[in-house]
N, C-alpha and C positions, 0 to 999 in steps of 0.2 A: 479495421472493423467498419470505418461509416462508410468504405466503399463498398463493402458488400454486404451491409442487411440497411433495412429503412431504419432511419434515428429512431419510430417508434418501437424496434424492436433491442434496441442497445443494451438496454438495460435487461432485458432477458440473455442474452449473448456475453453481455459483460458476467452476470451472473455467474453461467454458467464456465464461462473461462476463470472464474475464480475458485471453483470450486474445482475442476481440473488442476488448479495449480496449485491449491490446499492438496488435495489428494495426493499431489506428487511431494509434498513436501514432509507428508506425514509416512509414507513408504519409501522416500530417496531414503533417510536414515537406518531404515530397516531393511532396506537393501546392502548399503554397505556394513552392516555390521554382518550381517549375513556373510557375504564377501569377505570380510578381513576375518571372519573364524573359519573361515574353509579353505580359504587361497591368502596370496600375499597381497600386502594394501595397494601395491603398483596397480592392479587391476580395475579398482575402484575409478584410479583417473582413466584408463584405457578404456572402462564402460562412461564414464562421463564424457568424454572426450568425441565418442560415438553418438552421445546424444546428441551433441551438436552439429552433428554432419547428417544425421538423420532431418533434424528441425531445419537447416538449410535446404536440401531435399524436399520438404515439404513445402517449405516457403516459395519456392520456383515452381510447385506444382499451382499453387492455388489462381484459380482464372476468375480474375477482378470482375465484377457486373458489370453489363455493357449498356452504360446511358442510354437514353435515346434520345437527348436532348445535346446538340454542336458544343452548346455554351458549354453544358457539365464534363463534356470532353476536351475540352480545351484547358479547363479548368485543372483537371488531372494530371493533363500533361505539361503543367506549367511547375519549373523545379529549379529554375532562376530567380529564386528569393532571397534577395540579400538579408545576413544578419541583419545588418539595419534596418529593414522592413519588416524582418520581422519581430524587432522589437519595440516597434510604433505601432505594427498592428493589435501586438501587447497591451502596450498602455492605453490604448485606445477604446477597447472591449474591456469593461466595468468590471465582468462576471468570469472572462478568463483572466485578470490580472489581480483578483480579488483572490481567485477560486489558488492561484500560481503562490501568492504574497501568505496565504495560509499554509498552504504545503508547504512552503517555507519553512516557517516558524514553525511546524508538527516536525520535520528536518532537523530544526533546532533540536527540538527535544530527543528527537530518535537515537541521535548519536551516543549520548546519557546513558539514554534509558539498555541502547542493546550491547554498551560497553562494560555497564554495571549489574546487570541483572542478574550475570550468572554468577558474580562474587558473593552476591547480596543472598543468594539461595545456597551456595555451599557455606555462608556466615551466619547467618541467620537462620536458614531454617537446616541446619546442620544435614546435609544431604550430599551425595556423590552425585558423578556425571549421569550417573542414570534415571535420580530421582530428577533431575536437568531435564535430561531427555522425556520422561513420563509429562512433566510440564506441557512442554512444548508440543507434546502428541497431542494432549487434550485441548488446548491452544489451535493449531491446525484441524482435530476433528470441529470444534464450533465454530473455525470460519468455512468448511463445506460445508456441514448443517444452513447456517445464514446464506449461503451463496444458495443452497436450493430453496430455502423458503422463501429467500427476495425474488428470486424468478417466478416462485411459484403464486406466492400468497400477497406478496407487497408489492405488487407492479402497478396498481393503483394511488399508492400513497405516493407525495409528490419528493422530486428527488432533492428539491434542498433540505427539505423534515429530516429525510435518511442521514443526507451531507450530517447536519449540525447534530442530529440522535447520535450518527456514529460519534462524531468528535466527541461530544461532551460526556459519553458513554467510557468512552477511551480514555479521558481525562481522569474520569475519578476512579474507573478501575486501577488506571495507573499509578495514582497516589495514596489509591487506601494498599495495593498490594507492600510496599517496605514497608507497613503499619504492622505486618501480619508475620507472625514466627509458627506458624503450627502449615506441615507438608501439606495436609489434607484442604486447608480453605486456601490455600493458596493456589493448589489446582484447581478450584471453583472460580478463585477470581481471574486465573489467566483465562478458565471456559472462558466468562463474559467478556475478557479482554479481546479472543479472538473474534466474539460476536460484534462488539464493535468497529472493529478493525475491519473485519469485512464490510459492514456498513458504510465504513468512511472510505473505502477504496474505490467499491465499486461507483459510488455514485460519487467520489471525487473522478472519475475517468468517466463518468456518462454524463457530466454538466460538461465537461471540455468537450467532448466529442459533439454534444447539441449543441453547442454555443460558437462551438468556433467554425470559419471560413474553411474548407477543406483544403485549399490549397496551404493554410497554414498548420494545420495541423500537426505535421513534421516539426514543425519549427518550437510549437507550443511545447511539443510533448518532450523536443528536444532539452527546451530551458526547463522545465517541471524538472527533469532529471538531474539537469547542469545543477539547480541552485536546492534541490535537494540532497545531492552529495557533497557539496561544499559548506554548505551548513553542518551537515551530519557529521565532515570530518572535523569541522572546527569545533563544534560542541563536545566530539568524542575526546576532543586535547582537551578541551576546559573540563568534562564532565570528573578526567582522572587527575588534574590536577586539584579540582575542587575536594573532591574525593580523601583525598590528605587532610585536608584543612577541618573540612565541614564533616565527612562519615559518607559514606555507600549510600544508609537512608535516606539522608538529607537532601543530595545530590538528585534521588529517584523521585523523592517527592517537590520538588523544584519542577525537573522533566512532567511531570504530571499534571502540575498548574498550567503553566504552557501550553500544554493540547488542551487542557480545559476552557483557559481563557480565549485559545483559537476556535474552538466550540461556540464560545457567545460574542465574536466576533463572527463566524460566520453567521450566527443566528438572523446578525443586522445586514451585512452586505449581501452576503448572498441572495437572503431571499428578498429583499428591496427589486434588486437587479433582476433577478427574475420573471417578481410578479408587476412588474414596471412596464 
């Protein structure tokens, strides 16, 4: 993305790519269910399977902005960056190894939280896979809703407020949700769940993108990834072993403190680094 729009328009592009990809998430499901009641479920991977040759295809279409500046071409085509480098140029940058060290610790919690949720709604709020699914649809409609009203309405307000709004937004939606036994608010609280969530996405992806060196940015978005799956799967082992011990609730409201307390740590690093 920061090769081909200016940094000052990211945050409208990030937007809008999140909201594309709410949208497909809220019709991928209603697509195959469509699918497996009219045809056999093999299909479903044969059309997924196609999406991805399709999106390859596209990716080889897309023609990069063309600098006009040597330096910023050089720059581009510089792709000999050792792990090593790029994990100095890590720790080095305040705002990308703050903004990394939170996604983190939200990783921690994720694991928990998407291991257990779905136990926690067929135990508690005595519901089937579909009253699941209804969840989750309302969940994905309010992260499109926020992805076009950040583009549209909040491109003004500054993106660490978003950063830490989302986190801390996600935090207590997260931990008042296992507080709650009744279908109906609890599809109200995942709305705001997804509200947040998108808030923490997108402009956790638009501080990395304006802050970091572009030649590193592969590298950045590579470890984001790395140590948000390695978290995720380690927490998902503890989340179910916990799970035993302590109860579903307990477990999800633990996950919840976590992004909340990563909320009022970004509060301080973040925007220090920022506005520094």
């Amino acid at each position: 993305m920061p090769e081909l729009v200016k940094k000052d328009r990211l945050r409208q592009v990030n937007s809008l790519s999140s909201s594309y990809s709410s949208l497909m998430m809220v019709l991928g499901p209603s697509i195959s269910g469509f699918i497996i009641s009219k045809f056999d479920i093999k299909y479903c991977f044969y059309i997924d399977s196609l999406t991805f040759l399709l999106s390859m295809i596209m990716i080889f279409l897309i023609k990069l902005y063309k600098y006009g500046s040597k330096k910023d071409v050089e720059l581009y085509q510089t792709d000999k960056i050792s792990f090593i480098e790029g994990l100095k140029y890590i720790k080095g940058n305040c705002i990308i190894f703050n903004t990394l060290s939170i996604n983190t610790i939200v990783g921690l919690a994720a694991g928990m939280l998407n291991g257990l949720l779905i136990m926690y709604v067929y135990k508690f709020l005595k519901t089937d896979s579909q009253g699941y699914g209804v969840i989750l649809t309302f969940k994905g409609l309010a992260m499109i809703l926020t992805s076009l009203v950040l583009y549209k309405y909040l491109k003004n307000v500054p993106v660490d407020v978003i950063f830490k709004l989302g986190l801390i937004g996600l935090g207590i939606s997260t931990a008042v949700f296992p507080l709650n036994t009744f279908f109906v608010l609890a599809i109200l609280i995942q709305f705001f769940n997804g509200i947040f969530n998108a808030l923490y996405s997108i402009s956790r992806t638009t501080i990395i993108q304006e802050n970091c060196d572009n030649q590193y940015l592969g590298r950045t978005f590579s470890m984001n990834t790395m140590l948000t799956n390695i978290t995720s799967i380690i927490s998902l082992a503890f989340g179910g072993i916990a799970a035993e011990f302590f109860g579903v609730r307990a477990v999800l409201l633990i996950g919840g403190f976590i992004v909340l307390i990563s909320g009022f740590v970004a509060r301080n690093k973040i925007h220090l680094e920022l506005t520094s």
